[in-house]
C-alpha positions, 0 to 999 in steps of 0.5 A: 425382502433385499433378496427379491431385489437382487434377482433379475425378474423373469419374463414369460414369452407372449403366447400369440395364439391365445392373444389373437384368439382373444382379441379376435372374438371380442372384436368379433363380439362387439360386431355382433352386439352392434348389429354389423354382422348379422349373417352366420355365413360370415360369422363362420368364415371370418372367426376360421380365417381368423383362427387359422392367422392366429395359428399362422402367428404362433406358428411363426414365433416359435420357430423364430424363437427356435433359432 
């Protein structure tokens, strides 16, 4: 026990894509069930762009990682 207590914890990189992802369709989800979208011409458009920025985001970390 006194071992794990004297090695330094590991921490993971966040994985933007999937968080994004993630928020996004439980945003997109509560939209939905509450009746503020009701059309698939929208639904389809915002859930691409929105998918296309959490790309974007990841993206980006990675190379920001990189340097």
């Amino acid at each position: 026990m006194a071992r794990d207590l004297d090695r330094p914890r590991r921490l993971h990189r966040t994985d933007w894509m999937a968080l994004l992802s993630g928020i996004l369709f439980i945003v997109l989800g509560i939209l939905i069930l509450t009746g503020s979208i009701t059309d698939a011409l929208i639904l389809w458009p915002v859930t691409v762009v929105g998918l296309g920025f959490a790309g974007l985001v990841a993206i980006l970390a990675k190379v920001i990682r990189s340097k």
